[in-house]
C-alpha positions in Angstrom: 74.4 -134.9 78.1 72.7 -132.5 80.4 71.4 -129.3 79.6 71.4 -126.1 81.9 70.1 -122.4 81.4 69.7 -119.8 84.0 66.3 -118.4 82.7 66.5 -115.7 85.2 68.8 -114.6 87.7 67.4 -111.5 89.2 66.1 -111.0 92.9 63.6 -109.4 94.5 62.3 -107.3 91.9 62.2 -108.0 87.6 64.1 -105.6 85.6 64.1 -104.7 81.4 66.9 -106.8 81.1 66.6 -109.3 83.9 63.9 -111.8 84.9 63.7 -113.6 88.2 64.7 -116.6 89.8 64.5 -119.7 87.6 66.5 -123.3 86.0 65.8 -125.3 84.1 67.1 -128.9 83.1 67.1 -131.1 80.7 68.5 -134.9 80.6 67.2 -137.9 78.8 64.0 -136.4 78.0 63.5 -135.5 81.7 62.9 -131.7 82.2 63.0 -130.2 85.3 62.3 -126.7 86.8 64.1 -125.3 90.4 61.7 -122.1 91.1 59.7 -119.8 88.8 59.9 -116.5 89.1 57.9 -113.7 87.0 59.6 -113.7 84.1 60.2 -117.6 83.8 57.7 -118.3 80.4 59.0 -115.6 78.5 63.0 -116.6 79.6 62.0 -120.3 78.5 60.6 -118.8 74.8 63.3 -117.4 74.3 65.7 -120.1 74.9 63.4 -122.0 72.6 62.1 -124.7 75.0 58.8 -125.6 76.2 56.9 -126.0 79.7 54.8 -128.6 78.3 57.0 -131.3 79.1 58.4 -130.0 81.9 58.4 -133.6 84.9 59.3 -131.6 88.1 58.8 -128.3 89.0 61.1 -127.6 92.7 60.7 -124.6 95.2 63.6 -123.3 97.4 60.9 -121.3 99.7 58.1 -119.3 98.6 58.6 -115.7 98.4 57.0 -114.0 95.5 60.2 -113.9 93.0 60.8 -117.3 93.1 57.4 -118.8 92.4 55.1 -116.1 90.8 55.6 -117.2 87.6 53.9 -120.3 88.4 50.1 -119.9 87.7 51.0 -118.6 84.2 53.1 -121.8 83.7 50.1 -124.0 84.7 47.9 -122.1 82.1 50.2 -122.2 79.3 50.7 -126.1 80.1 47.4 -126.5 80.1 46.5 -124.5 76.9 49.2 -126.9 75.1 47.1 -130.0 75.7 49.4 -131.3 78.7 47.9 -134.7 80.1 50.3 -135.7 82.3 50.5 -135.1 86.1 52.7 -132.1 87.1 55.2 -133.1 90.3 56.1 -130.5 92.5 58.2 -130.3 95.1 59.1 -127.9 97.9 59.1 -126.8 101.5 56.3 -127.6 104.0 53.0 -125.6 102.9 53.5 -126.2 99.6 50.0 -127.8 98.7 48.3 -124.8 100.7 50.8 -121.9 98.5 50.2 -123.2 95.1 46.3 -123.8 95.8 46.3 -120.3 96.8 48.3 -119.3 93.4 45.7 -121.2 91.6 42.6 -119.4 92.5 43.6 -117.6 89.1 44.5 -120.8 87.1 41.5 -123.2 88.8 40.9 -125.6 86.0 44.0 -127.7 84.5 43.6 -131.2 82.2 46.6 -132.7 84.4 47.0 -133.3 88.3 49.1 -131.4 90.2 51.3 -134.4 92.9 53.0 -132.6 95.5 55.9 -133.9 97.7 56.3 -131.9 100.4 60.1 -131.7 102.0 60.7 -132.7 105.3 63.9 -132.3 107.9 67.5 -131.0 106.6 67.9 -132.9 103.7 65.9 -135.7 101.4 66.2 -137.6 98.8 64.2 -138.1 95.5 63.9 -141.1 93.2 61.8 -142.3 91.1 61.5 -146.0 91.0 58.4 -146.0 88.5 60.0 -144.5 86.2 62.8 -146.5 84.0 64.0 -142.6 82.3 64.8 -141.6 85.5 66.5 -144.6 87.1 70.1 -143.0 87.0 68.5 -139.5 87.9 67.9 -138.4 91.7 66.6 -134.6 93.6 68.8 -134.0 96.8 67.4 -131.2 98.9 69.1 -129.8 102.0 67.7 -126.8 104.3 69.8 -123.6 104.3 69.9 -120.7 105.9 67.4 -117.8 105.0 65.0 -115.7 106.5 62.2 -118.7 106.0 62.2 -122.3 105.3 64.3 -122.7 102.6 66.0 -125.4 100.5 69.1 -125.7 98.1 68.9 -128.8 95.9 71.4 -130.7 93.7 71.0 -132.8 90.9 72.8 -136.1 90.3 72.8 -138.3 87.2 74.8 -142.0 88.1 76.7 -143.8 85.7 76.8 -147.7 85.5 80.3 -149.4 84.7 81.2 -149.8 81.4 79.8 -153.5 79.9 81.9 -156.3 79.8 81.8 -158.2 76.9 83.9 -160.8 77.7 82.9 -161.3 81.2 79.3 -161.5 79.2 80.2 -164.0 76.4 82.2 -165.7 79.4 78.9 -166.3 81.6 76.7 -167.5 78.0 74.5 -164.2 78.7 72.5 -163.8 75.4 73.0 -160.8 73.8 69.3 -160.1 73.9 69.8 -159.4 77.4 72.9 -157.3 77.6 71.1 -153.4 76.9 68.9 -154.0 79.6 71.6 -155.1 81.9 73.7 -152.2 81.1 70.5 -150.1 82.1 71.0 -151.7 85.4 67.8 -154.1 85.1 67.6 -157.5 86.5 66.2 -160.3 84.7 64.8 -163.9 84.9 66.4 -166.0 82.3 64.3 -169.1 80.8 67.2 -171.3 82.4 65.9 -170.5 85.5 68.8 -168.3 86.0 68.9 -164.5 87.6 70.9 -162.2 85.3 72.3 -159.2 87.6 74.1 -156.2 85.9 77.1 -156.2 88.6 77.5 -159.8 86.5 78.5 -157.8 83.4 79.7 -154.7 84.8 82.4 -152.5 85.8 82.5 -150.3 88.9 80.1 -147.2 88.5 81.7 -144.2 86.7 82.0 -140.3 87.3 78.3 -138.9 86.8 77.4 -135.8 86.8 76.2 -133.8 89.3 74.6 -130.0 89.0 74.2 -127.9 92.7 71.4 -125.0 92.8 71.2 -122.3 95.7 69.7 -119.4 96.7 68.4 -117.4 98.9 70.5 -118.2 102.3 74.2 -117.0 103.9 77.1 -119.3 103.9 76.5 -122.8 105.8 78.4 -126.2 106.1 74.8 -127.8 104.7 76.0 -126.2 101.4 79.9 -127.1 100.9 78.6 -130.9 102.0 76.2 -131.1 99.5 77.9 -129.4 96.8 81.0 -131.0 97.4 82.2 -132.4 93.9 79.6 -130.7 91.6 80.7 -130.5 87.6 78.5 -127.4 88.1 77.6 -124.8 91.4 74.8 -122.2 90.7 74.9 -120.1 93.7 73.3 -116.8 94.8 75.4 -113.9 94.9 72.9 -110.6 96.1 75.7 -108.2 96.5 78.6 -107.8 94.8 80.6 -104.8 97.0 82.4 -105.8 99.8 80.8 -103.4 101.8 77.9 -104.8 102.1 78.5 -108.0 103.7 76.4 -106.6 106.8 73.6 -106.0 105.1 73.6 -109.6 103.1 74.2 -110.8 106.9 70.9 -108.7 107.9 68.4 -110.1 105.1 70.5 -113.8 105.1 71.7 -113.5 101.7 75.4 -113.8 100.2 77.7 -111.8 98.7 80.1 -112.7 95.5 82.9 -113.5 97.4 80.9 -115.3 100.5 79.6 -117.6 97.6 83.4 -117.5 96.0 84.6 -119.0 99.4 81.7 -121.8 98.9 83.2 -123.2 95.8 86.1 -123.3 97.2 85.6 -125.2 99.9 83.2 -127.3 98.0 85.6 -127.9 95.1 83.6 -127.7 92.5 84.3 -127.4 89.2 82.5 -123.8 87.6 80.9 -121.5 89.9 77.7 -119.7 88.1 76.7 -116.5 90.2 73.1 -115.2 90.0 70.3 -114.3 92.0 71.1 -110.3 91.9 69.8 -107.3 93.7 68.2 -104.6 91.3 70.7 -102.7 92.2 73.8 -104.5 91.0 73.6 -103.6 87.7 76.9 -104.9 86.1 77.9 -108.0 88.0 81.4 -108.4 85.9 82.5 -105.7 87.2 83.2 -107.5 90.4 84.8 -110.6 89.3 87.9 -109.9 89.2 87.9 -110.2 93.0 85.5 -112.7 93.0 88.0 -114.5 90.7 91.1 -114.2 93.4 89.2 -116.9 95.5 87.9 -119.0 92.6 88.9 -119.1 89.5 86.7 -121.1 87.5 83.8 -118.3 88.8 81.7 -116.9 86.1 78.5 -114.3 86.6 75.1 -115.7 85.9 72.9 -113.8 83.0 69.4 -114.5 81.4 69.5 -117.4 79.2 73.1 -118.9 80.1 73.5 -122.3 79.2 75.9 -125.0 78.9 75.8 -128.7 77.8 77.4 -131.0 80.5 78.8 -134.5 79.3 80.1 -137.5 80.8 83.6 -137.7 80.7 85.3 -140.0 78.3 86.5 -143.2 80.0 
């Protein structure tokens, strides 16, 4: 199961009943973070989770209301005992921004690792880490104003286990969870147990797509393509002001309508709003004509994504 919420969806500016730009994640006891706007503590309390535990903290570029929130998350991590190193990830200049941010949170009990992204798009595994063997971070440039990223996040999913094929080959049961983890393993017979011995072909994962912050490209319908879930900015919702998401290199509800679309995905969550777009519903109707399955983003939306049944 994965767990989503949009802890904030506003842009530019927070508002009484909005915070900014943050999501967060939740699989397997990984937690992950993709920007941190002001706001993004308080949206988390709320929800009931915690930033102590929190693996991976991602940027999609570095103006204000999407990482502002992040010396205050460093603190509050730091007040609750946190130990472990903190991994963050974002454009080029990232080690020299969040240095700067932490001239007011200096002294923190965990290290701070930062991977820096390079080129269009990149990859993120973690080999060292068994929990997140079946988990990877795709980032892909867009197109904003600045450097800018949109990331997705895929979870794989081994073949089912063959039992059979298992009992067939005298595979000791001992063995068999690990395999199904996708492990290899040197028997005491000398043999080498490999889990494509025991299992099926790989199943339907899941796979969760995140951006913001840009207009329309190819980079995004490619890398989107196929996603159970497509969180996507959507600035402006009138129609009339396509020129002026065109002029600042943001989107519009229907721009991003026409993304998911093309993408075929299979829910379209809208956020990332201009202060002035006050009730978002109100345009999905339209927004709706184009895609369907489209649904506007709020503070503290969530959903619980599953594997399908096979």
């Amino acid at each position: 199961m994965l767990d989503i919420c949009l802890l904030g969806t506003g842009g530019m500016m927070p508002l009484p009943y909005r915070w900014l730009t943050s999501l967060m994640v939740r699989y397997n006891g990984i937690s992950l973070l993709i920007d941190c706007g002001e706001g993004t503590q308080i949206a988390m309390k709320k929800k009931g989770w915690s930033p102590k535990p929190i693996d991976v903290v991602c940027f999609t570029h570095y103006h204000a209301d999407h990482i502002s929130g992040l010396p205050g998350l460093l603190l509050s991590m730091g007040n609750a005992e946190r130990t472990e190193p903190l991994l963050l990830i974002g454009p080029k200049g990232l080690e020299r921004v969040v240095n700067s941010l932490r001239v007011i949170a200096p002294e923190l009990p965990f290290a701070l690792r930062f991977h820096e992204l390079s080129g269009n798009e990149e990859t993120i595994r973690f080999p060292e880490r068994r929990d997140f063997r079946d988990f990877h971070i795709h980032a892909f440039r867009v197109n904003h104003n600045v450097l800018c990223y949109g990331y997705f996040i895929q979870i794989d999913r081994n073949g089912q286990f063959d039992v059979a094929r298992a009992e067939s080959l005298n595979i000791p049961k001992m063995f068999w969870n690990r395999l199904q983890r996708g492990e290899e393993i040197c028997a005491e017979d000398g043999r080498v147990l490999t889990p494509d011995m025991v299992l099926g072909p790989p199943r339907k994962g899941l796979k969760v797509s995140y951006t913001t912050d840009t207009r329309p490209c190819e980079a995004i319908v490619r890398n989107a393509a196929g996603s159970d879930l497509f969180i996507c900015e959507g600035m402006y919702g009138e129609a009339d002001k396509t020129a002026k998401a065109k002029e600042h290199k943001h989107m519009t509800f229907l721009e991003a309508a026409e993304l998911a679309r093309k993408a075929k995905v299979r829910e379209l969550w809208l956020t990332h709003y201009s202060p002035s777009l006050v009730r978002p519903e109100e345009f999905m109707p339209e927004v709706k004509k184009i895609f369907p399955a489209a649904y506007p983003g709020k503070d503290g939306k969530s959903a619980e994504l599953h594997f399908e049944e096979t």
